[in-house]
C-alpha positions as CSV (number, residue, x, y, z in Angstrom):
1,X,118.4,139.5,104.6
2,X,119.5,135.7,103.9
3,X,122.7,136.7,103.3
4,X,122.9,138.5,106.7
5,X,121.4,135.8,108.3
6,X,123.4,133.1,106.9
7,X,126.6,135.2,107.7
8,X,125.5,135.6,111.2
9,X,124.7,132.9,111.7
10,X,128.5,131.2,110.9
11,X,130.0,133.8,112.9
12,X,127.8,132.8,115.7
13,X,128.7,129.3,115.1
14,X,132.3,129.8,115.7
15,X,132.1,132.3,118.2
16,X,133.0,135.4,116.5
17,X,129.1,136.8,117.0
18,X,126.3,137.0,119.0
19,X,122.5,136.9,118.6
20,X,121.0,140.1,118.9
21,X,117.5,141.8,118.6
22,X,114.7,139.6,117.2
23,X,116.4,138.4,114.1
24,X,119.9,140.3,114.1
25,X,123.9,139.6,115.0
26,X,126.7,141.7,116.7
27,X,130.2,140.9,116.6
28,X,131.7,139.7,120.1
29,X,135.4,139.4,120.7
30,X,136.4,135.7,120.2
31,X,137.1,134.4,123.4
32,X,140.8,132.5,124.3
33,X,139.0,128.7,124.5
34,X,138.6,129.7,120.5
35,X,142.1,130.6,119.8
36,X,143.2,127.7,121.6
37,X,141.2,125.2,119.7
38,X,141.6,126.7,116.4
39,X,145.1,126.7,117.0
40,X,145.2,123.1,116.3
41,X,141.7,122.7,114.3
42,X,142.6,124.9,111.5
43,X,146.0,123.1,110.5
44,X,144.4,120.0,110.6
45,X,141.6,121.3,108.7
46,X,143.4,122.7,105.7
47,X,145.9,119.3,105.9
48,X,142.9,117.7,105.4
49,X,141.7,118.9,102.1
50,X,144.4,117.5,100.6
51,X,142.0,114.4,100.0
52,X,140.3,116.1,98.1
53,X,143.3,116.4,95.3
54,X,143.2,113.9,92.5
55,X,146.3,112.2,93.7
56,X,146.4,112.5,97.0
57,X,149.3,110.3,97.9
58,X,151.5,112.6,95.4
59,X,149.9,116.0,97.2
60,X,150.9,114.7,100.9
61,X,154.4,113.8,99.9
62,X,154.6,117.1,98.1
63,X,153.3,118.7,100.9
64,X,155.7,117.3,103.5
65,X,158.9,118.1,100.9
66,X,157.3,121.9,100.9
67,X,156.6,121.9,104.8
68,X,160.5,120.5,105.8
69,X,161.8,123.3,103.0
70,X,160.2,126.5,104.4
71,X,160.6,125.3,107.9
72,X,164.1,124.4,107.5
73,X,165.1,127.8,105.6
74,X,163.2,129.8,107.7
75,X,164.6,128.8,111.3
76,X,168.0,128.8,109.3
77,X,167.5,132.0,108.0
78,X,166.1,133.3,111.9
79,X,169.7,131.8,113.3
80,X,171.9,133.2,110.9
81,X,170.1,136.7,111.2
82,X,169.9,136.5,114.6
83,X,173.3,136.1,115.1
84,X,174.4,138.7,112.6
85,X,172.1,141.2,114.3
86,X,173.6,140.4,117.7
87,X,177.4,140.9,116.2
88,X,176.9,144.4,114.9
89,X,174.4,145.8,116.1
90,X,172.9,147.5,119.0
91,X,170.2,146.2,121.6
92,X,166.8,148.2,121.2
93,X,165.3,147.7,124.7
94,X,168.2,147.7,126.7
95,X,166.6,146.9,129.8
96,X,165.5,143.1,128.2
97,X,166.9,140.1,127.1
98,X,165.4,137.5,125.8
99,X,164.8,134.1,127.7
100,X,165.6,130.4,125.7
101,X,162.0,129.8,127.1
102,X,160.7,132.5,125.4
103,X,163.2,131.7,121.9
104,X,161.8,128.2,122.3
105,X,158.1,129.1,121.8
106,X,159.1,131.6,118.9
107,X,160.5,128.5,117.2
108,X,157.2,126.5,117.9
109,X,154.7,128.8,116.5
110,X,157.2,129.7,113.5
111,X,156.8,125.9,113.2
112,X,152.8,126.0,113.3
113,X,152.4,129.1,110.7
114,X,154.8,126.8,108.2
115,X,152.3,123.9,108.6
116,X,150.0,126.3,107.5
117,X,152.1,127.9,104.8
118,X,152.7,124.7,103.2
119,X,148.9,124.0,103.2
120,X,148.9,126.7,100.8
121,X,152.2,126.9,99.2
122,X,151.6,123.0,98.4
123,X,148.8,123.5,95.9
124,X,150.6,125.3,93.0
125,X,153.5,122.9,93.4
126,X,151.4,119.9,93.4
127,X,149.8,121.4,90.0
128,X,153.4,122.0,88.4
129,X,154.2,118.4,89.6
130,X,150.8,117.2,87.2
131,X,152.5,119.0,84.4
132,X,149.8,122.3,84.8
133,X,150.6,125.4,84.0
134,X,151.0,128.3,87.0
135,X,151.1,131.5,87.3
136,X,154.5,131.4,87.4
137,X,156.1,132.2,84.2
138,X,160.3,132.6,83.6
139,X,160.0,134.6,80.1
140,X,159.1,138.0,80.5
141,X,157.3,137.4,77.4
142,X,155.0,134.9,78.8
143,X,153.7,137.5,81.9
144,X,152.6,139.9,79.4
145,X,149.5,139.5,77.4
146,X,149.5,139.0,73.4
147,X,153.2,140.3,74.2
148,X,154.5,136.6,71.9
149,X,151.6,137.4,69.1
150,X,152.7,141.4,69.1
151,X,156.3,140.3,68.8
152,X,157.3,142.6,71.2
153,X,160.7,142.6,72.7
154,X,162.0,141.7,75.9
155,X,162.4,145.2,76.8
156,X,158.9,146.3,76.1
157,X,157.7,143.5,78.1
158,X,159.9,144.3,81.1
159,X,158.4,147.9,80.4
160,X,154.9,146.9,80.5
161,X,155.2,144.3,83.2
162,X,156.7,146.9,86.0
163,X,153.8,148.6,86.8
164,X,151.9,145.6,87.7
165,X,154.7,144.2,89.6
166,X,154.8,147.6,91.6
167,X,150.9,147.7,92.2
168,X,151.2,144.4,93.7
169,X,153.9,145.3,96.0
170,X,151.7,147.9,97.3
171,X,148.0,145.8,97.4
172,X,149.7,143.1,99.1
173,X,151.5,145.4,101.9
174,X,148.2,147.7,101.8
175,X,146.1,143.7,102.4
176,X,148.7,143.3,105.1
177,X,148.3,146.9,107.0
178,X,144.8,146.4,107.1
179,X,144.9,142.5,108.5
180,X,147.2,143.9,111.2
181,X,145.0,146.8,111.8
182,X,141.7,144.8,111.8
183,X,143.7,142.0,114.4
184,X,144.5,144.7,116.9
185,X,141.0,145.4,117.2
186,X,138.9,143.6,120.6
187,X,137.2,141.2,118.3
188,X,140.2,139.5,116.8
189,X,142.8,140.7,119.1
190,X,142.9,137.5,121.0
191,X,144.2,135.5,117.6
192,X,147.6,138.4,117.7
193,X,147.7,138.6,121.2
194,X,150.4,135.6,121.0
195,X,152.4,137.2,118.6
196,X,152.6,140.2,121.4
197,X,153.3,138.0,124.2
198,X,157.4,138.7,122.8
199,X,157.3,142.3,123.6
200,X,161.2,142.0,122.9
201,X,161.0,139.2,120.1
202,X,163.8,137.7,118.5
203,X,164.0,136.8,114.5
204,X,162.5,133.5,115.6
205,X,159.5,135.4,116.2
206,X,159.2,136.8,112.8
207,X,156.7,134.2,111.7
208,X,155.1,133.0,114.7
209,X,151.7,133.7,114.0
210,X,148.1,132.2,115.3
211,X,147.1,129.9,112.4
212,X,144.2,132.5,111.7
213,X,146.3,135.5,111.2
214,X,149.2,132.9,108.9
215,X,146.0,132.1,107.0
216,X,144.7,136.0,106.5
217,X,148.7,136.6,105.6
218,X,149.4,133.4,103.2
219,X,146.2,132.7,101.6
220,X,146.8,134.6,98.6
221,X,149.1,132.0,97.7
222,X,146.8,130.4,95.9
223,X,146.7,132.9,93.1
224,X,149.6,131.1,92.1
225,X,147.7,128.2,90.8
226,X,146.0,130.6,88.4
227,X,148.3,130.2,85.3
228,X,146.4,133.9,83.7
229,X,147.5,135.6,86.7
230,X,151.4,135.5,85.3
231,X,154.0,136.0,87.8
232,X,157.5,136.8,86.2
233,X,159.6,135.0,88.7
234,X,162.9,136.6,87.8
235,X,161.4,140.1,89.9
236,X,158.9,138.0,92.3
237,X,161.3,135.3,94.1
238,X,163.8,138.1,95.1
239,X,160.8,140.6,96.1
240,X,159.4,137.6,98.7
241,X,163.0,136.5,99.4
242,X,163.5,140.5,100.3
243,X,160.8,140.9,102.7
244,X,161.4,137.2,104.5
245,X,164.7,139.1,105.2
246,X,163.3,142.2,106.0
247,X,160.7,140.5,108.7
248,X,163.4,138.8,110.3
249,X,165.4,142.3,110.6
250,X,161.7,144.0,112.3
251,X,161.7,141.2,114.9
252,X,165.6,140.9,115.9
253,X,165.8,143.7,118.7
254,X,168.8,145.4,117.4
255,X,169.4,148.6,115.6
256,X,171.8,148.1,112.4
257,X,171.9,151.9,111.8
258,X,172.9,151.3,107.9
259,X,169.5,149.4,107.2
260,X,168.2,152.3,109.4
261,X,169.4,155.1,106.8
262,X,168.2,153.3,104.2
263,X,165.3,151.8,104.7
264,X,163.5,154.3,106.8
265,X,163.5,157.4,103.8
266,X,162.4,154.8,101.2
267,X,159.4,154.4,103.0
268,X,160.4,150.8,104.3
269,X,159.9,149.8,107.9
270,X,162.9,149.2,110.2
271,X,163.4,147.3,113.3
272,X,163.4,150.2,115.7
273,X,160.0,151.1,114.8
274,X,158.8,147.8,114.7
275,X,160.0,146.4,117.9
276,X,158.2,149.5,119.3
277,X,154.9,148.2,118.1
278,X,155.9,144.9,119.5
279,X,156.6,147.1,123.1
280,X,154.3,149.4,123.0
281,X,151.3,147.3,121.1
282,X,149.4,150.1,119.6
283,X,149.8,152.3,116.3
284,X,152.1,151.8,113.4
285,X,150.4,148.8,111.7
286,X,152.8,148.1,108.4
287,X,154.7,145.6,108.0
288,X,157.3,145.9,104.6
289,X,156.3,149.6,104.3
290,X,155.2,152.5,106.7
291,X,153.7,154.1,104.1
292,X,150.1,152.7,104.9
293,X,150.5,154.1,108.7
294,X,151.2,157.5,107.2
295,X,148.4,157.9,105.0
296,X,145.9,156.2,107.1
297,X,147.0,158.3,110.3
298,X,148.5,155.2,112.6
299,X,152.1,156.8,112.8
300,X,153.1,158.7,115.3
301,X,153.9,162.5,115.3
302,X,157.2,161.2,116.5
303,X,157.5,158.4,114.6
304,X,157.5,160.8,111.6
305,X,160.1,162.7,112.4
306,X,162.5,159.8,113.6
307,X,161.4,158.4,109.8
């Protein structure tokens, strides 16, 4: 009972609930004046607790380097997509074009999540800069446990480290399904409704998310600054660097029919399906894979078939 009360209470605090009953709470959908104020509250917020860092001077310059880098490679990577996309392939809603208006805000609220990415992303960089240890390791030998007191070769490792590397593949999508899922629901719907407002979005509106949902998506960055966690790099860089790519490719609004063929039977998600969640704003909820829709019931009859 304290634990429900103290819960409901916070939700009530920041509009998410409502009393209800003598002593109870109900969730209530959060209303727009929220979204719009956490939009700016919640960067600050997370900026903030960089004063909390032993060095603070060296986590806000570090944190500035990591904010102008992912900014910087990610509106590069949108353009050059973008215009690849535009070159060789063909237009998905035919009966749309994008506006520079609408291109314009994409690039603001791409700009907004990386404020908040780099509130995260900062933290295991700042550690590395202290001369900590990560999570990151670059021996294969050094992500598997006793694998250096065993003596056990570099192939064994790789051997033993692949089936971790896959299972977290498939509990990150699967945490990603489920966040998408949950924000299309009444309650939180007003903190993705701005992602929808680009019914024909561009690459540029691959990342432009409400700061809530960028923190529900990025958060688990900080398992990087656990260094028993042990992240080969060698297979983990290219997997992110692979879906950054592959989100810009959902959000372009063309078809590259090659990516189609072979994306679609590995059970990856393609643009064609994904710019008809951003049209039609209802089922098919994953985001790198479509596997999650297929199991839990959220793809279309159709959508099956085209797949």
């Amino acid at each position: 009972k304290m634990v429900d009360g103290v819960v409901g209470s916070a939700l009530c605090a920041v509009g998410l609930a409502e009393p209800h009953g003598k002593h109870g709470w109900r969730f209530q959908k959060a209303s727009l004046q929220t979204a719009i104020a956490w939009k700016w509250q919640l960067p600050l917020l997370l900026a903030s607790l960089g004063l909390l860092s032993t060095n603070p001077q060296l986590w806000y310059w570090t944190f500035l380097e990591t904010f102008f880098k992912v900014v910087f490679t990610i509106l590069g990577s949108a353009l050059v997509f973008q215009g690849f996309s535009m070159l060789v392939g063909e237009k998905i809603q035919q009966e749309k074009t994008f506006t520079y208006g609408a291109v314009f805000s994409e690039i603001l609220e791409t700009i907004i999540t990386m404020f908040v990415v780099a509130t995260f992303a900062v933290w295991p960089v700042y550690q590395a800069k202290l001369g900590h240890p990560t999570a990151c390791v670059d021996d294969i030998r050094d992500a598997v446990p006793f694998a250096r007191e065993l003596e056990l070769s570099r192939l064994t490792c790789l051997a033993l480290y692949l089936p971790k590397f896959v299972f977290l593949i498939l509990f990150s999508d699967c945490w990603n399904y489920w966040k998408h899922r949950s924000l299309h629901n009444r309650v939180l719907w007003v903190f993705h409704k701005s992602h929808h407002v680009y019914g024909d979005p561009t690459c540029f509106a691959g990342f432009a998310l409400h700061p809530v949902e960028a923190i529900w998506t990025f958060s688990p960055i900080l398992a990087f600054c656990v260094p028993s966690f042990s992240i080969y790099s060698h297979f983990h860089w290219p997997m992110l660097s692979f879906f950054t790519c592959l989100n810009l490719y959902l959000h372009c609004g063309y078809r590259i029919q090659l990516f189609e063929d072979v994306l679609a039977p590995l059970f990856i998600n393609t643009s064609v399906k994904h710019n008809r969640h951003h049209e039609k704003t209802s089922n098919h909820y994953g985001e790198m894979l479509w596997l999650w829709d297929y199991i839990c019931g959220t793809l279309p009859r159709s959508g099956f078939k085209e797949m």
